[in-house]
ChimeraX commands (.cxc) that place a marker at each C-alpha (Angstrom):
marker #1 position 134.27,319.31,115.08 radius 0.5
marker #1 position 135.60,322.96,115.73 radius 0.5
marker #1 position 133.37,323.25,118.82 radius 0.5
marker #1 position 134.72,320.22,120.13 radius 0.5
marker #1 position 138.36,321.48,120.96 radius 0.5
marker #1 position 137.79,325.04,120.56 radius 0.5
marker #1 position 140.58,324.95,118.74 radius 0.5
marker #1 position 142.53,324.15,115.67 radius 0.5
marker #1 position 144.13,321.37,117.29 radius 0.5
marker #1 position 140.90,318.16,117.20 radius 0.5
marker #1 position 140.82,319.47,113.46 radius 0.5
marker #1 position 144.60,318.95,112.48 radius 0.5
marker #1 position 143.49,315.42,114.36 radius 0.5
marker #1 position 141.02,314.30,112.97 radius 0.5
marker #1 position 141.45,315.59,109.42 radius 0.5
marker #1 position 144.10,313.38,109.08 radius 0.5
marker #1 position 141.49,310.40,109.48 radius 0.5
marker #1 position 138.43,309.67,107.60 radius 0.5
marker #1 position 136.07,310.73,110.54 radius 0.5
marker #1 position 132.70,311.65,109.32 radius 0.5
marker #1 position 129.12,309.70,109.14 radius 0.5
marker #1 position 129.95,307.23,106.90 radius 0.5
marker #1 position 132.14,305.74,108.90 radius 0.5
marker #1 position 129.39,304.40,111.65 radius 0.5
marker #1 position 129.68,303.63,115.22 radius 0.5
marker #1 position 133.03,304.56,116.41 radius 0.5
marker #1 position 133.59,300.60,118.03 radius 0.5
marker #1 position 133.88,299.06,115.11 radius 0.5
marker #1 position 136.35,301.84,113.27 radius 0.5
marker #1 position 139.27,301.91,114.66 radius 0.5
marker #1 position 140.18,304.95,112.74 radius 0.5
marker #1 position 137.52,307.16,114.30 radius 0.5
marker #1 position 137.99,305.32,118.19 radius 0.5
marker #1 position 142.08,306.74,117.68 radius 0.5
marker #1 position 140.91,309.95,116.47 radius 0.5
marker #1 position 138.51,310.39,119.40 radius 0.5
marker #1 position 140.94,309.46,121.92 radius 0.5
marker #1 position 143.76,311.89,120.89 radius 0.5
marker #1 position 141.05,314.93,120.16 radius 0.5
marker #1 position 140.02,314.04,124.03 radius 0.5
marker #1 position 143.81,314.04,125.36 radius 0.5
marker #1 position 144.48,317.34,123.67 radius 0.5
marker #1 position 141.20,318.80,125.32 radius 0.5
marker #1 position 142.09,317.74,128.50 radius 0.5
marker #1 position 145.66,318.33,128.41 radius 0.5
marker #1 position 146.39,321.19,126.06 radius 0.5
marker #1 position 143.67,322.97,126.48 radius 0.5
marker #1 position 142.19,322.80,129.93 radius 0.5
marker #1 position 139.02,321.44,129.44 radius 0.5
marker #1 position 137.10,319.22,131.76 radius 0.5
marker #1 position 135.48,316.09,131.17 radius 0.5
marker #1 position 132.39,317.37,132.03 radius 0.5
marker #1 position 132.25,319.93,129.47 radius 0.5
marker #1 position 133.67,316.82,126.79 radius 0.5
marker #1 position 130.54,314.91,127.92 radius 0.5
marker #1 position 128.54,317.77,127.20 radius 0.5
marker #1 position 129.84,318.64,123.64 radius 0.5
marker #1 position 130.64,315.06,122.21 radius 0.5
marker #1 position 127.82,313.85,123.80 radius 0.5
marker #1 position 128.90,310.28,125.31 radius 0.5
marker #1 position 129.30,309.58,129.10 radius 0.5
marker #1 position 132.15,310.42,131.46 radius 0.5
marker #1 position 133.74,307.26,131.72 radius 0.5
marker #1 position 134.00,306.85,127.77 radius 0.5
marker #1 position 135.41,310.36,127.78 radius 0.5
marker #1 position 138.23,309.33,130.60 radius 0.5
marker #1 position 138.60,305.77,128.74 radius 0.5
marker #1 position 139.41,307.66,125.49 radius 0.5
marker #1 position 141.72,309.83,127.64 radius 0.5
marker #1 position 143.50,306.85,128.93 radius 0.5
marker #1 position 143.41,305.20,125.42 radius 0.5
marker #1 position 145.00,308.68,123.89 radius 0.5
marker #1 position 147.66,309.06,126.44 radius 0.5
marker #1 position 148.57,305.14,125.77 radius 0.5
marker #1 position 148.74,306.14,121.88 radius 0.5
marker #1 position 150.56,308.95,122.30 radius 0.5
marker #1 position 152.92,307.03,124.40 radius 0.5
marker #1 position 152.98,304.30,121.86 radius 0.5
marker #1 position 154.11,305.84,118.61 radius 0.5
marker #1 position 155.98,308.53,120.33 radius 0.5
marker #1 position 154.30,311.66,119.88 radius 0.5
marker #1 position 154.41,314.53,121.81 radius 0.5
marker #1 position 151.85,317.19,121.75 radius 0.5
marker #1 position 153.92,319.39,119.05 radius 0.5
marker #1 position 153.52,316.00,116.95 radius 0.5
marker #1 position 149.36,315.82,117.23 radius 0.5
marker #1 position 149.90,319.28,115.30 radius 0.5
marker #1 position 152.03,318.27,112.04 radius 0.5
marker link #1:1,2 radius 0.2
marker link #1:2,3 radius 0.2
marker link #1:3,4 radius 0.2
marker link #1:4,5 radius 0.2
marker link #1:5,6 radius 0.2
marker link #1:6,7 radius 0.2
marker link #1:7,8 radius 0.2
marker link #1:8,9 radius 0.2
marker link #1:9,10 radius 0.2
marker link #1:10,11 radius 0.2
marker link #1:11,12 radius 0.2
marker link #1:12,13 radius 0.2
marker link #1:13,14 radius 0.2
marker link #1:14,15 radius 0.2
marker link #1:15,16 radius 0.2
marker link #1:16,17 radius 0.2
marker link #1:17,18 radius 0.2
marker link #1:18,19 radius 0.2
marker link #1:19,20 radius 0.2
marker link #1:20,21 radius 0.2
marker link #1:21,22 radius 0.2
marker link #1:22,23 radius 0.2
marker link #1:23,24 radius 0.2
marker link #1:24,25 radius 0.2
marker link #1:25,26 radius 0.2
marker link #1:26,27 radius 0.2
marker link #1:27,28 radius 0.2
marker link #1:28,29 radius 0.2
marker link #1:29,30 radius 0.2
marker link #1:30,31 radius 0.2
marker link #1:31,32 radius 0.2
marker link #1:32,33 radius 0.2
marker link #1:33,34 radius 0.2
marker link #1:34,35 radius 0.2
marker link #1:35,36 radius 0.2
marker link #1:36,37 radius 0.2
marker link #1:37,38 radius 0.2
marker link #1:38,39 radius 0.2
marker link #1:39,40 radius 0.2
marker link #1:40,41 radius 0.2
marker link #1:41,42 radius 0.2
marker link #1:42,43 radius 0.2
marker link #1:43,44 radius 0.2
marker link #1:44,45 radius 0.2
marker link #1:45,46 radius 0.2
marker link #1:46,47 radius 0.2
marker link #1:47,48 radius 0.2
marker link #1:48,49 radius 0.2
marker link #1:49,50 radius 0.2
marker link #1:50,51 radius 0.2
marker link #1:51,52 radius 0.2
marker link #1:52,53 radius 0.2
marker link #1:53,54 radius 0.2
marker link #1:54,55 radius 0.2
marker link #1:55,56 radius 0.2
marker link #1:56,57 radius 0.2
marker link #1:57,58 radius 0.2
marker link #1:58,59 radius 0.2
marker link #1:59,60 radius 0.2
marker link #1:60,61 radius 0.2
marker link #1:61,62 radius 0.2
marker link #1:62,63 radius 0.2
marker link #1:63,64 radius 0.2
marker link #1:64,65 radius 0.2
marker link #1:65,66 radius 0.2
marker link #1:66,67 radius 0.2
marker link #1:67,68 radius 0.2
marker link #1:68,69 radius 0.2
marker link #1:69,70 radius 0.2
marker link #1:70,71 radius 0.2
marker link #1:71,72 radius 0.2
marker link #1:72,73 radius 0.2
marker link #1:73,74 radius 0.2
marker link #1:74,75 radius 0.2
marker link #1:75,76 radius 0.2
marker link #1:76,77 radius 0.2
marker link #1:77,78 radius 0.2
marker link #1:78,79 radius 0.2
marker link #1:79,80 radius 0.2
marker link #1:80,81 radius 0.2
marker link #1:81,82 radius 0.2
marker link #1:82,83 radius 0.2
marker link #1:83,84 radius 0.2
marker link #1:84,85 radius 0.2
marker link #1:85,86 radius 0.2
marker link #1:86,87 radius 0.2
marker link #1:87,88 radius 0.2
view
């Protein structure tokens, strides 16, 4: 997933989950939908990317990539994590 972020941050992320192929489609783990979502806020946020070039790299369509946005944001918001937090 380095190429995703372009950075270390989507792999402090989603190391900390069990992302990989085993895990299927991300809809039905919730695991890999939360990791998703906060590797997309980062991006976005942190480090300036657009959407566009998200869509391009993950490979799924805008509006998934702003609706995991959204969803990161809310989780962020929810547990109470700032962006130094994504990074412990």
């Amino acid at each position: 997933m380095k190429a995703m972020g372009q950075g270390e941050g989507d792999e402090r992320i989603l190391g900390e989950t069990d992302f990989g192929p085993s895990q299927g489609k991300a809809g039905k783990c919730p695991k890999v939908v939360q990791a998703l979502s906060l590797a997309c806020y980062w991006d976005i946020y942190t480090l300036d990317m657009t959407a566009t070039a998200l869509v391009e790299i993950i490979g799924i369509r805008q509006t998934a990539v702003s609706i995991s946005v959204k969803r990161g944001e809310t989780i962020i918001r929810r547990d109470g994590l700032g962006i130094d937090g994504l990074l412990r």
